[in-house]
N, C-alpha and C positions, 0 to 999 in steps of 0.2 A: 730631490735627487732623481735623478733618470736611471731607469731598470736597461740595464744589456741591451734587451732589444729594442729600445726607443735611441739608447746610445746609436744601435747600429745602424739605424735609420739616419742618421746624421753620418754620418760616414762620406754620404756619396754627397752632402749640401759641402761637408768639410773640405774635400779632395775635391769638389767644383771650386768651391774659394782659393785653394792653393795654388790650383792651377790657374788662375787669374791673378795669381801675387800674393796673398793673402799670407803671411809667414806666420801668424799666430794661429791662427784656422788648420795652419799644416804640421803648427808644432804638437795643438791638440790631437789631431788625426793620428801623430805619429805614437803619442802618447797613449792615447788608449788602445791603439794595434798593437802595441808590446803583450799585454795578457792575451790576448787570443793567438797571436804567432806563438810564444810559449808555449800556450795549450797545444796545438795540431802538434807543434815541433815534436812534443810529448811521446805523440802516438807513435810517432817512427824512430824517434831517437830516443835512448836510455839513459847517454851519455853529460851530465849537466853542463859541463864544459862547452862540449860540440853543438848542444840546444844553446849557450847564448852565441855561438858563432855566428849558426843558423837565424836566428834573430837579427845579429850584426846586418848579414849578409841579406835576408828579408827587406830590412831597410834599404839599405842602400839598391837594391834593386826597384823597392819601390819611387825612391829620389830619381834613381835613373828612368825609369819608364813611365814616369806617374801622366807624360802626356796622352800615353795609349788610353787611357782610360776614360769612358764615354759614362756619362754622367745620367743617361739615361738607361742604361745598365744596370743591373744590380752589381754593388762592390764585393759582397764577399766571395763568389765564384772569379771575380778578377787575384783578389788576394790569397785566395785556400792555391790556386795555380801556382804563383809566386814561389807562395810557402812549400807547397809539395816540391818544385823541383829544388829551390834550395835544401832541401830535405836530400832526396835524392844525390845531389850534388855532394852533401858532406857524407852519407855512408859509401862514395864511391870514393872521394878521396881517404876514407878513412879503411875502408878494402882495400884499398893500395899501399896504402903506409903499412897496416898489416902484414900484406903479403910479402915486402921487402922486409920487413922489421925479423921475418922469420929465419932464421940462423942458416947458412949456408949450407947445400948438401955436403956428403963426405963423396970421395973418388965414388966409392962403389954405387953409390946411389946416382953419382951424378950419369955416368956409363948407361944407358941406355940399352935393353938389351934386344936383340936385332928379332924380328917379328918373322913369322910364319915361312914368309918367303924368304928372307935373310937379306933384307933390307932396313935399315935404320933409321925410323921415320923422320928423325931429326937431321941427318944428313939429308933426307929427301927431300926434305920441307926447306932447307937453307941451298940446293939445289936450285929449286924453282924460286927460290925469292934471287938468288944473284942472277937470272934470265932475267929479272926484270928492269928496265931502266932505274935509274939510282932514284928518283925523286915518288915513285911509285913504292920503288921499297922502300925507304924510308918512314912512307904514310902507312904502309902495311906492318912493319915493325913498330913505330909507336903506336896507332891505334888497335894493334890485335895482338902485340905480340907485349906489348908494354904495360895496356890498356888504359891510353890518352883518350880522355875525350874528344871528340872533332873538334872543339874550340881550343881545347889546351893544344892537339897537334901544329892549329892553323896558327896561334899566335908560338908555337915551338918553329914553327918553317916561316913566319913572317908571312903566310897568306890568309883569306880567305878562308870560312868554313865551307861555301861553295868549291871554292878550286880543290879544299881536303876530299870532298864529296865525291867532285870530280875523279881526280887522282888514283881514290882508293874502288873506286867503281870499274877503272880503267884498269886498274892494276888485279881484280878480283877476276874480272874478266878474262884478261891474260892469264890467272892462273888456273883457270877452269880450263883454256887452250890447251895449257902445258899438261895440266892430268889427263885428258883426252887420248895426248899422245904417247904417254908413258904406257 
């Protein structure tokens, strides 16, 4: 019987074989990565649900990218990577589900009450977002005001996470312009 870390020594022969075809070599690989994604999952998520998501989605990102992986490399700083941002991925989905799931304000809360100068920061702020061209605001309302990921905005506009980059850099810019001039 092989100890953990003689297994994970084999790791990188495994995911060298898979990535040459090898479908049993890949199906063991995937097999014994389930307990160790588990465990990381662990440290940041609480949730057991959302850890086998996490798992789900671990995998499948390894199936998807398993070509980047250089065999003369060590694997597990390729995979703890994977795993961390899957990680990150679901507590931010799940901060979002959150923060909509929360019950609607009432009128008086919603009212805003006008600041120092007697100015309304939320009028001011939807001010400077309609100066902006439509495709800009847009990028600046889902990824700041929504809180989209760049990948979820760019597949929400049908572009690019570059051109989201773009856009919202473009658009950030402009609105640093516009406070300037205020």
């Amino acid at each position: 019987m092989q100890t953990p870390d003689s297994a994970r020594d084999t790791w990188p022969r495994l995911m060298a074989r898979a990535q040459g075809g090898d479908k049993q070599a890949y199906a063991r690989l995937l097999t014994a990565l389930v307990p160790v994604i588990r465990a990381q999952a662990r440290r940041h998520i609480r949730d057991e649900t959302a850890i086998e998501d996490v798992i789900q989605e671990v995998l499948l990102t390894v199936h998807r990218v398993r070509h980047t992986y250089d065999p003369d490399y060590p694997f597990m700083p390729w995979l703890t990577a994977i795993i961390s941002t899957r990680c990150v991925d679901a507590l931010r989905r799940r901060g979002r589900r959150q923060q909509w799931e929360i019950d609607q304000p009432t009128l008086a809360e919603e009212t805003p009450a006008p600041d120092a100068s007697g100015y309304d920061r939320q009028d001011e702020l939807a001010g400077f977002l309609r100066q902006l061209p439509s495709r800009q605001r847009a990028i600046v309302e889902h990824v700041h005001l929504r809180e989209m990921s760049l990948s979820e905005a760019a597949a929400h506009h049908n572009l690019s996470v570059a051109a989201v980059k773009s856009l919202l850099h473009r658009a950030l810019t402009n609105l640093r312009k516009l406070g300037t001039k205020s």
